[in-house]
N, C-alpha and C positions, 0 to 999 in steps of 0.2 A: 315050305308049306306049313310045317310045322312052329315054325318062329312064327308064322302070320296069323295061324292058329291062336296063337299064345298071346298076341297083341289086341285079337278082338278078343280071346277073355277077356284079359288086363282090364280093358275100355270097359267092357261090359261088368267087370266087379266094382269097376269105379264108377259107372254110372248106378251101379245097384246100392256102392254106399252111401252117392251122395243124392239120389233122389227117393231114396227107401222103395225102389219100387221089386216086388220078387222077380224073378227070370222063372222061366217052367221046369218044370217037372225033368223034361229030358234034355233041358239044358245044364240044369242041376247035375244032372248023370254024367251030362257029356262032360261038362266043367272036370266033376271029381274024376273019369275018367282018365282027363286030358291032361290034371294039372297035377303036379307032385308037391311035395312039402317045402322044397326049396322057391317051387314057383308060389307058393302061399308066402315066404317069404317077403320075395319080391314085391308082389299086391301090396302085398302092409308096410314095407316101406314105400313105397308109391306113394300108396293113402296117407302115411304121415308127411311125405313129402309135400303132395298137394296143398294136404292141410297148411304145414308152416311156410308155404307162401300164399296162403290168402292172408294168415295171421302177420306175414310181414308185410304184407299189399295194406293192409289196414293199418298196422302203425308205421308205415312210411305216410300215411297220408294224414294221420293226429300228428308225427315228428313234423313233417313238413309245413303243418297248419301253426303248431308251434313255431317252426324256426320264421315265419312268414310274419308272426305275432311280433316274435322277437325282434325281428327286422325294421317291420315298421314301428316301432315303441323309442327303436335305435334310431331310424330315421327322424324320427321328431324329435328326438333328445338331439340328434346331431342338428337338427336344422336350428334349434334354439341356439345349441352351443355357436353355430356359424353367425348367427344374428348376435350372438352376444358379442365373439368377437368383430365381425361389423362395425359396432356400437363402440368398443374399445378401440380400435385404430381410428376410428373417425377424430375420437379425443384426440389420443395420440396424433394423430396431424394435424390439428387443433393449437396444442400445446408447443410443437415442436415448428409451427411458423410464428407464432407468438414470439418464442425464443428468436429464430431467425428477423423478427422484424426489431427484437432488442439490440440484437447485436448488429444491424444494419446501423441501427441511429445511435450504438456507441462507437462505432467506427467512423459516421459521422461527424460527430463532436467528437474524437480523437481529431480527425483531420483538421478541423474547426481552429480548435485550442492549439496545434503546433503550426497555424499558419496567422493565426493572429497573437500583433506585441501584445505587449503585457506593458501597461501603463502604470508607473509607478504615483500614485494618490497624491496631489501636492500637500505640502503641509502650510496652512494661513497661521500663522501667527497675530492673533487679533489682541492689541495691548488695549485693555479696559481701564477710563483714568478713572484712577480711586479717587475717592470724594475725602478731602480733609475731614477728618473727624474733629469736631471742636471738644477737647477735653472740657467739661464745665469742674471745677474743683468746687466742692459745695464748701464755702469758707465754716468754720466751725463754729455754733454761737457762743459767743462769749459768756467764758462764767460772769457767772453773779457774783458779786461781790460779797462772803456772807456778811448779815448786819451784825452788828455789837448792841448791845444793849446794857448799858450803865447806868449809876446811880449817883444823884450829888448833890451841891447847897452854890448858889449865886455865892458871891463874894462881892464888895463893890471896891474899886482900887480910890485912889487920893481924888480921881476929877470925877468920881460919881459914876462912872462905869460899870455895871455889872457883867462879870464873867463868869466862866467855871473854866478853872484850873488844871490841865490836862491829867498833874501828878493825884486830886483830887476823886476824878471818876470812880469810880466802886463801884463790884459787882454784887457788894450786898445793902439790899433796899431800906435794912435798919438806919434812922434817923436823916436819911436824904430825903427831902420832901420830891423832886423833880427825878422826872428817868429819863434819859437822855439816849437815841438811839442816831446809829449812822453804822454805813460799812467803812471797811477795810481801807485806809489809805486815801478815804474821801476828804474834804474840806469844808464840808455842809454836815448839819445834823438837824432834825428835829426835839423837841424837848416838851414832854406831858407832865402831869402831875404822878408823884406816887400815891396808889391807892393806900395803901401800908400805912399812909401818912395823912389821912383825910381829918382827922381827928387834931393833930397838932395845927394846921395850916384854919382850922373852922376857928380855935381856940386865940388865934393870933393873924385876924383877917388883917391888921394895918402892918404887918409886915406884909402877907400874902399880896397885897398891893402894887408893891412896889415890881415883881416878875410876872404881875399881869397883866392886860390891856382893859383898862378903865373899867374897872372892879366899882361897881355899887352896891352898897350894903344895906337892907333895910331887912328889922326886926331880928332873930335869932335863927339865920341857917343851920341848918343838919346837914347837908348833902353839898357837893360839887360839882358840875357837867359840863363839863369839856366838850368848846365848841367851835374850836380849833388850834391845833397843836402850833407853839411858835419855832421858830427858826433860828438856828445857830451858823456861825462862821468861824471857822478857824482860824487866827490868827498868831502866829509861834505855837507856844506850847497851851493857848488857852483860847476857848469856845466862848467867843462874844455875841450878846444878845442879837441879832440883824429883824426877828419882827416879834413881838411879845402873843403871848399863851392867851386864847380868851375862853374864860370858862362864866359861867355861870352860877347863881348860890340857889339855895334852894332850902 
C-alpha cells in the first residue's frame, strides 16, 4: 500500500510539474507527510527523465527529417548518376559493335585475299618507230674575198695594146692617174680614175683619151665625172683593158 501510495504521488507531482496546476492544501500535507528526501530524489529524476525524452522525441524527429532530406538529395544525385551511366554503356555498346562489325569485314577480306590468285600485271613492250631526224647542216657562207685596191699608169706594148703590169700596181696614189680595185685571187678588176690626179689628166686631155671611151672635149674643163668604171682582165702577170672608163668633162 505504501509503494501505491508513492506511485500516485510520483504521477501527481509530475502532473503538477508539467501542467502548473497546485494540488490542496491537505494534499500538500499528505505529500510532505508521506514522502521523504530520498523520495524527492526520485520525483526529480523522473521529471528530468521525462524531460530528456520529450527533448529526444523532438530531435529524433528534426534527425529524422534531416536524414529523409539527405536521403532524398542522395536519391536524386543517385538517379542522375544511374542515368548518366545509362547514357555511357549505351556509347559503349555503340562503340564496341562498331569495332565488332570492323573486324567482321577484316576477317572477310583476310578470307577474300588468301582465296584469291594473285595475277601477276603483263608487261606490253610497245616499240615506238622513231622518226629519222634529217640532220640540215646549214653550209657556212663563204667569205668575201677582201678587195685590193691599187694604183697605176696603162702602158701600151708593140701592137698598141694597153695594159697594166702586175709588178707596176702600187698602193700609193702619188703620180698614178687610174685606181684599180679587185679581190684576192680573182681574174676580173675594175678600174676608176685617181682623184689625186684630176689636175694632171684635165692638163693632158689627148693623152686621157686614149684609156677612155670616146672622150669629147669642148672649151676648157675643170672637173671629171665618172660615169662608169671600165673593166679589166687578167691575163699572166698583166691587167688588159676588156671595156674602157667612161667619164665625162665638165
Amino acid at each position: 500500500m505504501r509503494i501505491m501510495k508513492k506511485i500516485r504521488l510520483f504521477f501527481s507531482v509530475i502532473i503538477t510539474a508539467g501542467t502548473g496546476c497546485s494540488v490542496s492544501a491537505a494534499n500538500d500535507t499528505e505529500i510532505s507527510s508521506d514522502l521523504s528526501m530520498y523520495d524527492y530524489v526520485i520525483v526529480a529524476l523522473a521529471i528530468l527523465l521525462v524531460v530528456a525524452f520529450l527533448l529526444i522525441f523532438v530531435m529524433n524527429r528534426e534527425v529524422r527529417a534531416k536524414f529523409k532530406k539527405i536521403a532524398s538529395d542522395a536519391g536524386r544525385d543517385t538517379r542522375k548518376i544511374d542515368e548518366e551511366l545509362v547514357v555511357v554503356n549505351s556509347k559503349i555498346d555503340t562503340q564496341r559493335a562498331i569495332i565488332e562489325n570492323l573486324a567482321a569485314e577484316i576477317r572477310h577480306l583476310k578470307s577474300n585475299s588468301a582465296s584469291t590468285t594473285i595475277r601477276e600485271p603483263k608487261i606490253v613492250t610497245t616499240t615506238i618507230p622513231q622518226k629519222e631526224e634529217k640532220v640540215v647542216t646549214l653550209a657556212e657562207p663563204a667569205k668575201k674575198a677582201s678587195k685590193v685596191k691599187k694604183y697605176a699608169m696603162f702602158s701600151q706594148d708593140a701592137t698598141g695594146n694597153l695594159s697594166i703590169l702586175g709588178r707596176s700596181l702600187s698602193d700609193s696614189p702619188e703620180g698614178a692617174w687610174f685606181e684599180v680595185e679587185f679581190a684576192e685571187g680573182a681574174t676580173s678588176a675594175i678600174y676608176t680614175i685617181n682623184n689625186a690626179c684630176k689636175g694632171e689628166m684635165l692638163a693632158d686631155l689627148s693623152m686621157l683619151k686614149r684609156f677612155v671611151q670616146d672622150l669629147s672635149v669642148t672649151g676648157m674643163p675643170k672637173d671629171i665625172i665618172v660615169q662608169k668604171p671600165g673593166t679589166l682582165i687578167k691575163e699572166g702577170n698583166s691587167w688588159k683593158i676588156n671595156t674602157k672608163l667612161q667619164i665625162q668633162l665638165k
